[in-house]
C-alpha positions as a Markdown table, in Angstrom:
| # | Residue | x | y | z |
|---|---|---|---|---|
| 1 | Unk | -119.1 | -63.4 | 183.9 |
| 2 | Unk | -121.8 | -65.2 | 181.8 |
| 3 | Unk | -121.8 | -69.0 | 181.1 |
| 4 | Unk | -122.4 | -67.5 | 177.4 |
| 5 | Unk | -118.6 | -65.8 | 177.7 |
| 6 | Unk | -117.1 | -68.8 | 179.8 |
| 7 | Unk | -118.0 | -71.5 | 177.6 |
| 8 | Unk | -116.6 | -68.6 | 174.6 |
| 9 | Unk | -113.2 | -68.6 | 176.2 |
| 10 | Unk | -112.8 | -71.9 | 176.8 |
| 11 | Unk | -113.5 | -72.8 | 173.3 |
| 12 | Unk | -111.4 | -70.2 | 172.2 |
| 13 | Unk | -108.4 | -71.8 | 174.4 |
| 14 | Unk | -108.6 | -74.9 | 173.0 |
| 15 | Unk | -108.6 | -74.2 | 169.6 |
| 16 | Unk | -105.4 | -71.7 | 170.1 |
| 17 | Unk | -103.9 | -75.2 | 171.9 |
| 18 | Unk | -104.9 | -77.1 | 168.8 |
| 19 | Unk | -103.6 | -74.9 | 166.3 |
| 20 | Unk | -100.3 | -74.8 | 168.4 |
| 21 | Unk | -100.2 | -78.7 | 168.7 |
| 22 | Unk | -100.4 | -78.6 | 165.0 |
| 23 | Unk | -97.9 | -76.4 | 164.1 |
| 24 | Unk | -95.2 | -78.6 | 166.2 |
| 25 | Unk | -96.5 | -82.1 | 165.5 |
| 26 | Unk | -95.8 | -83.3 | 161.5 |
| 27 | Unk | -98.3 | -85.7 | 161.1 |
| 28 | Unk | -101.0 | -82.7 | 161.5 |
| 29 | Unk | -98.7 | -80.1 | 160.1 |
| 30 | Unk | -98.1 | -82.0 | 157.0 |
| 31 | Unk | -94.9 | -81.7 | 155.0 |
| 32 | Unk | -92.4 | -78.4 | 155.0 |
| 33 | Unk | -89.5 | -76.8 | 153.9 |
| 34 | Unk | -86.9 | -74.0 | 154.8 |
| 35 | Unk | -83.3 | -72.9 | 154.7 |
| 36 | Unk | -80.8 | -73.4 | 157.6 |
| 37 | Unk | -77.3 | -73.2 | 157.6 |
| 38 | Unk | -75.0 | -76.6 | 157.8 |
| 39 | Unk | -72.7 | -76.8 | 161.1 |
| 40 | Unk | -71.6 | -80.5 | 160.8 |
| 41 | Unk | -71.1 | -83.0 | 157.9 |
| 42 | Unk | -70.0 | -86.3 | 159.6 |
| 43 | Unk | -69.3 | -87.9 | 156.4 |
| 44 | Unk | -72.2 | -90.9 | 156.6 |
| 45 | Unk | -74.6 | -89.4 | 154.2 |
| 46 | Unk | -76.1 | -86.7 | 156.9 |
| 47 | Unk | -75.5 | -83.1 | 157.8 |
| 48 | Unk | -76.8 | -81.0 | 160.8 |
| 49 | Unk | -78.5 | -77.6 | 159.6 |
| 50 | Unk | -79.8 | -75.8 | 162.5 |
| 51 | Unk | -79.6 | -78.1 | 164.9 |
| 52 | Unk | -81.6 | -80.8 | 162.9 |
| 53 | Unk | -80.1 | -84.1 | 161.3 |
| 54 | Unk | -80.7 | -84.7 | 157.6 |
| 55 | Unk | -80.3 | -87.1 | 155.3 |
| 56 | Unk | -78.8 | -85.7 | 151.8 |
| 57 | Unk | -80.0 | -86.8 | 149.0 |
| 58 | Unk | -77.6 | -88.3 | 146.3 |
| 59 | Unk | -77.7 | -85.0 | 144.2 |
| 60 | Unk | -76.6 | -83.4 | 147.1 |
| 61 | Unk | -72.9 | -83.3 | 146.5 |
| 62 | Unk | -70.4 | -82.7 | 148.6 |
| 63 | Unk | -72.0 | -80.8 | 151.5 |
| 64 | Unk | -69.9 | -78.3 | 153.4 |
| 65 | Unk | -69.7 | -76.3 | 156.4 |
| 66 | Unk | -71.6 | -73.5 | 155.8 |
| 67 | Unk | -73.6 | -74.1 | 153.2 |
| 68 | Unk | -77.1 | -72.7 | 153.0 |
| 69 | Unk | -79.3 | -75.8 | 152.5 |
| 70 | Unk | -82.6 | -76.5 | 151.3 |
| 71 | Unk | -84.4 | -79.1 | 154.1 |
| 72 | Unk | -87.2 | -80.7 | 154.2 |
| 73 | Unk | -89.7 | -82.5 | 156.6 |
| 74 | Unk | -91.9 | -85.4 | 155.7 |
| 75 | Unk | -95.9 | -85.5 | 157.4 |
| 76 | Unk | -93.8 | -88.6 | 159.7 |
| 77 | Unk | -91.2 | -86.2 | 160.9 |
| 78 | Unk | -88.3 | -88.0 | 158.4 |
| 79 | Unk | -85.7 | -84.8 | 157.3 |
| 80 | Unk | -83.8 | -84.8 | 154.4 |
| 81 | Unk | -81.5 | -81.9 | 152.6 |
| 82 | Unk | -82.5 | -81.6 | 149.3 |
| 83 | Unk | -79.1 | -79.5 | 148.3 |
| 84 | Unk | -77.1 | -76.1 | 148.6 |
| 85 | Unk | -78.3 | -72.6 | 147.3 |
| 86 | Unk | -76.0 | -71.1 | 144.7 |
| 87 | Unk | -73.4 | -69.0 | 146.0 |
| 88 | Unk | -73.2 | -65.4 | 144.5 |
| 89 | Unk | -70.7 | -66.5 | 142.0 |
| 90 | Unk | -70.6 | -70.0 | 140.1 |
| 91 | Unk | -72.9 | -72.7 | 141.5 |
| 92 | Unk | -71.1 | -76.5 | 142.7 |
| 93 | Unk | -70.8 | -78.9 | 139.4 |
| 94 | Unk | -71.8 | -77.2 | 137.0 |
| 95 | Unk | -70.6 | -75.5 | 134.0 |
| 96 | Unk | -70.3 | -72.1 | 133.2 |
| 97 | Unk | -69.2 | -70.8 | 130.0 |
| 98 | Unk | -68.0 | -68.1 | 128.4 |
| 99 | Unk | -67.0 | -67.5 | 124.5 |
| 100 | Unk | -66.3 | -64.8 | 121.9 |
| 101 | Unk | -68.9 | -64.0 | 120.0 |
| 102 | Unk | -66.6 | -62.2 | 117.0 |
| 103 | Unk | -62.8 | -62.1 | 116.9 |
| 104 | Unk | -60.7 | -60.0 | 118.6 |
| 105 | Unk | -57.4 | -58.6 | 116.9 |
| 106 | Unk | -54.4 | -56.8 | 118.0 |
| 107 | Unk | -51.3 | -55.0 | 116.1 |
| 108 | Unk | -48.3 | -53.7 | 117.1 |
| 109 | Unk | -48.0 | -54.5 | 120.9 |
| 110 | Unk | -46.4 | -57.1 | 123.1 |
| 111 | Unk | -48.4 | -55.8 | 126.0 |
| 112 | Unk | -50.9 | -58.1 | 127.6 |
| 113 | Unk | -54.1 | -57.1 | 128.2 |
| 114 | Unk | -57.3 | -59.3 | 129.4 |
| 115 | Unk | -59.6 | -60.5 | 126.6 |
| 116 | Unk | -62.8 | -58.8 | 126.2 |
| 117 | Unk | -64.8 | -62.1 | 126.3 |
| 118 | Unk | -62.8 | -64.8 | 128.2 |
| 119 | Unk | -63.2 | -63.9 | 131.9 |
| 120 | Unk | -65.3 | -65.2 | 134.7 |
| 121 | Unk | -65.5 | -63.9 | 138.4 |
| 122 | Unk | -65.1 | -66.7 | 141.0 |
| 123 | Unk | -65.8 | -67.0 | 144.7 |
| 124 | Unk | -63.8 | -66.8 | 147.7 |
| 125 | Unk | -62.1 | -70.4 | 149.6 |
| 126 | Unk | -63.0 | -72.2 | 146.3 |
| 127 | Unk | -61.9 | -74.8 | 143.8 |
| 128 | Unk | -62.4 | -74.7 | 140.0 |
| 129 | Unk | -61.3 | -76.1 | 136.8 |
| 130 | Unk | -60.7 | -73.9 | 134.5 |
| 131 | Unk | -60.7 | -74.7 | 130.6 |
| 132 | Unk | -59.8 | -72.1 | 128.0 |
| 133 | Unk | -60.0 | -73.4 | 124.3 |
| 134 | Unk | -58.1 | -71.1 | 122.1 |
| 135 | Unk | -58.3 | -70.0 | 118.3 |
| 136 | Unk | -55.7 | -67.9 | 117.3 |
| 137 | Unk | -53.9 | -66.7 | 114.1 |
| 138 | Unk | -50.6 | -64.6 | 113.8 |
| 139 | Unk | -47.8 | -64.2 | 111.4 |
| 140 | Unk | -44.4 | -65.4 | 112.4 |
| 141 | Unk | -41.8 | -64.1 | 109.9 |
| 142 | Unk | -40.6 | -60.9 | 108.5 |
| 143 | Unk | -37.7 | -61.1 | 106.5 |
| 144 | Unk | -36.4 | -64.4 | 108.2 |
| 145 | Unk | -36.9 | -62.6 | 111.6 |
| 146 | Unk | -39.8 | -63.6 | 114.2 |
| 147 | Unk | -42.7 | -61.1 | 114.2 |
| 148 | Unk | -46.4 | -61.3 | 115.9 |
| 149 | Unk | -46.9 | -64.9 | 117.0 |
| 150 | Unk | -49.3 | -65.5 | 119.8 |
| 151 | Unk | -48.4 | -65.4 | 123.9 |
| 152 | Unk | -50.9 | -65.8 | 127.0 |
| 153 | Unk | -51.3 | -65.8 | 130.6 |
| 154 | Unk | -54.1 | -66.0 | 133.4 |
| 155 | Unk | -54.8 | -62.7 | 134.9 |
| 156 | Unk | -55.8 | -63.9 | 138.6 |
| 157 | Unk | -55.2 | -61.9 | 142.6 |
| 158 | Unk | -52.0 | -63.2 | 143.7 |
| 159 | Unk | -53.6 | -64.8 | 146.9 |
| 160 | Unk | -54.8 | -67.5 | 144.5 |
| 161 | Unk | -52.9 | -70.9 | 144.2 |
| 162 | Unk | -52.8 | -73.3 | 141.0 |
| 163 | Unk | -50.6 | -73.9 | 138.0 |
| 164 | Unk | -52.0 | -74.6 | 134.1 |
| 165 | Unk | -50.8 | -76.5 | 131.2 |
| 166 | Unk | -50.3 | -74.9 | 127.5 |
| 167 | Unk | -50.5 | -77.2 | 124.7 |
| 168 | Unk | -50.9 | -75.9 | 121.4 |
| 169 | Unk | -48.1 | -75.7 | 118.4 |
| 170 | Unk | -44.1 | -75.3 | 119.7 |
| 171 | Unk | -43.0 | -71.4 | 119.8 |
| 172 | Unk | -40.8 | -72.5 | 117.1 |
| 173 | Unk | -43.1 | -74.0 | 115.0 |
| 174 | Unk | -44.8 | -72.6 | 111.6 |
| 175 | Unk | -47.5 | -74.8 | 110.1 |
| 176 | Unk | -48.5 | -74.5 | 106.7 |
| 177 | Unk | -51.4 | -73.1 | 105.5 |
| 178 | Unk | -52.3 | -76.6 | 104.3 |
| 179 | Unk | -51.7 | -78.7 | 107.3 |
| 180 | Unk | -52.4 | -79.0 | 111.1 |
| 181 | Unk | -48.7 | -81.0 | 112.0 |
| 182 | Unk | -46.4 | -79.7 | 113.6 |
| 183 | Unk | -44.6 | -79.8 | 116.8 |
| 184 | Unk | -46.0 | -79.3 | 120.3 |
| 185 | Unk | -45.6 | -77.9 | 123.7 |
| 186 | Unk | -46.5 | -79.2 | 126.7 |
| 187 | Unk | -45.5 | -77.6 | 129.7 |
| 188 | Unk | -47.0 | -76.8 | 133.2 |
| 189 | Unk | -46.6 | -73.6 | 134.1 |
| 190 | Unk | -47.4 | -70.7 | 136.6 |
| 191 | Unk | -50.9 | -68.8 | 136.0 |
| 192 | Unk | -48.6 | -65.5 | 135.3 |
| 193 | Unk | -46.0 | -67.5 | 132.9 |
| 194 | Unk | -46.0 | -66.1 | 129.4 |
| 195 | Unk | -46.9 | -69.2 | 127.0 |
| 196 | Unk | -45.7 | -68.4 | 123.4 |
| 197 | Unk | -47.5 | -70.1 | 120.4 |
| 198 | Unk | -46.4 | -71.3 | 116.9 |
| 199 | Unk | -48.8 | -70.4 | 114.1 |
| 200 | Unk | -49.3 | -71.0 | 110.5 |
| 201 | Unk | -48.1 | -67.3 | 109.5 |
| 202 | Unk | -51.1 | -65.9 | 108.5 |
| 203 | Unk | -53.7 | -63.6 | 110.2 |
| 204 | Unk | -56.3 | -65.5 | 109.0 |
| 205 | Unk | -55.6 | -68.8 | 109.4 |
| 206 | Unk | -56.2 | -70.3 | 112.9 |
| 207 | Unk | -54.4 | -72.3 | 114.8 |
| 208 | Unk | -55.5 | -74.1 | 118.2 |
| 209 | Unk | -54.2 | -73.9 | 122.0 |
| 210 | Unk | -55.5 | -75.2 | 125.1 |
| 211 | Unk | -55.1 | -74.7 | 128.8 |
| 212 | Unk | -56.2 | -75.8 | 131.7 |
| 213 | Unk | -55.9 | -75.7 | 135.4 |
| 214 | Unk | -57.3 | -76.2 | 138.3 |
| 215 | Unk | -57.7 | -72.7 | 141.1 |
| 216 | Unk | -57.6 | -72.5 | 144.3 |
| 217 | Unk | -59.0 | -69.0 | 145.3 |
| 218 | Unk | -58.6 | -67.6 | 149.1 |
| 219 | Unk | -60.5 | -64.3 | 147.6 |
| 220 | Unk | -63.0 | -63.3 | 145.5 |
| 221 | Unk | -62.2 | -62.2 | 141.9 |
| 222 | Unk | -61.7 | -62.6 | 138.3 |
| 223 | Unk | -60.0 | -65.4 | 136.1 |
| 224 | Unk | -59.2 | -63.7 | 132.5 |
| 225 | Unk | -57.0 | -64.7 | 129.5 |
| 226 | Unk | -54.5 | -62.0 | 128.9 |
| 227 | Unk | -52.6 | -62.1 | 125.7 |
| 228 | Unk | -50.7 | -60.4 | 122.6 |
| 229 | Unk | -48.4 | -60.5 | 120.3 |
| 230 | Unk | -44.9 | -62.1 | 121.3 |
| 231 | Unk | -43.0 | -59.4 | 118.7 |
| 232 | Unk | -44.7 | -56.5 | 117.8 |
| 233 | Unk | -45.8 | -56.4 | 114.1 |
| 234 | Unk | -48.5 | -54.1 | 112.2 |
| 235 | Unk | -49.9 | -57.0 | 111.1 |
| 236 | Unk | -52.2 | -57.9 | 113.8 |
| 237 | Unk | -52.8 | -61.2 | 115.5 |
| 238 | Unk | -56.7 | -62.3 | 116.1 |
| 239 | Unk | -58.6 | -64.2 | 119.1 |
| 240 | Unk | -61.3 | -65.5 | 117.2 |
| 241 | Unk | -64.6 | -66.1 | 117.4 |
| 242 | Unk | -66.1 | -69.5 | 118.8 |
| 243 | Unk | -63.2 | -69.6 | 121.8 |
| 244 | Unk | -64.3 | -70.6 | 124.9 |
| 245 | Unk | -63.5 | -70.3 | 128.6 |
| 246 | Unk | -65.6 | -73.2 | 130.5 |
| 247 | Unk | -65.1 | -72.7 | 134.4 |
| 248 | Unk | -66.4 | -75.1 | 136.5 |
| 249 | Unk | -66.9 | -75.2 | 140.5 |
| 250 | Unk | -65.5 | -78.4 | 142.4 |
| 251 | Unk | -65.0 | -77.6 | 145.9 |
């Protein structure tokens, strides 16, 4: 072999060593980034993710077991977990709404069904508030007897665990067409517990209702308002436009 091809090699050998060197050692890398999975959150501000120790930075929430984090390397060899990607379904803290864009009536059945609008898939071994803000109208009275009025429920798998609240205007109750008082209800009840509303007798003429309640979901699925009339009438009762369902991932 030459000296020519020896002195080739050996350059060749030591710049492979030098790119390795670099790769491994921060200062010469610089800074960098990557995803790794979280195995351990011991509650002081730092998480393990693939074997390395991070410190989480303050919008970093909450980490969890699991999580698919975002973490990165300073040029000194300082790591820090920047946050979590977004799950497939509703990402941690922050809002997601939904709302109907045009009302939504229905005549002559007590059956409930799940709005068009007002539904939201969630994720599995989750917590979430859920918020529906309702604006309804129905007519109560036909001939001194009940008729339409306004009933709901949550449409959710059965594996899920919660309760909600309903308050809104008393089942009993008819407001005028020229005020909002009225008596209330106020009760805590099971998602599948049928909630029925006073109105101010009129199919027009809204009315307001709001529940809450916070999930607990062992599955995957759908949260939905399911409603109709509480007495079947021809005259129909309306989910109008402008009500919102605001769902919002805690846990």
């Amino acid at each position: 072999m030459s000296g020519h091809s020896v002195h080739r090699d050996l350059a060749y050998a030591l710049k492979q060593q030098v790119r390795r060197t670099g790769e491994q050692v921060p200062s010469v890398r610089g800074a960098d980034w990557r995803l790794a999975t979280v195995s351990a959150v011991p509650g002081d501000g730092t998480l393990t993710a693939d074997g390395v120790t991070c410190r989480c930075l303050n919008s970093y929430a909450a980490p969890k077991v699991g999580d698919v984090a975002v973490i990165s390397e300073s040029s000194s060899g300082n790591w820090i977990a920047i946050d979590r990607l977004a799950s497939s379904g509703t990402p941690l803290y922050t809002p997601v709404y939904r709302y109907k864009a045009a009302n939504t009536d229905r005549a002559s059945t007590t059956t409930f069904a799940d709005d068009p609008d007002l539904t939201c898939p969630l994720d599995a071994n989750a917590v979430y508030r859920v918020e529906f803000t309702l604006h309804y109208a129905s007519i109560d009275q036909v001939s001194g007897s009940p008729a339409g009025r306004f009933k709901t429920m949550w449409n959710v798998p059965g594996t899920w665990v919660g309760n909600r609240s309903a308050v809104g205007p008393d089942q009993g109750t008819v407001l005028s067409g020229t005020s909002s008082g009225g008596q209330g209800r106020w009760g805590v009840h099971n998602f599948t517990t049928a909630c029925t509303y006073g109105d101010r007798d009129s199919t027009v003429n809204l009315a307001t209702a709001l529940e809450e309640g916070t999930v607990f979901t062992t599955t995957a699925g759908t949260v939905a308002l399911q409603w109709a009339q509480a007495v079947s009438n021809a005259s129909a009762s309306r989910l109008a436009q402008g009500s919102v369902l605001k769902v919002t991932r805690i846990g």
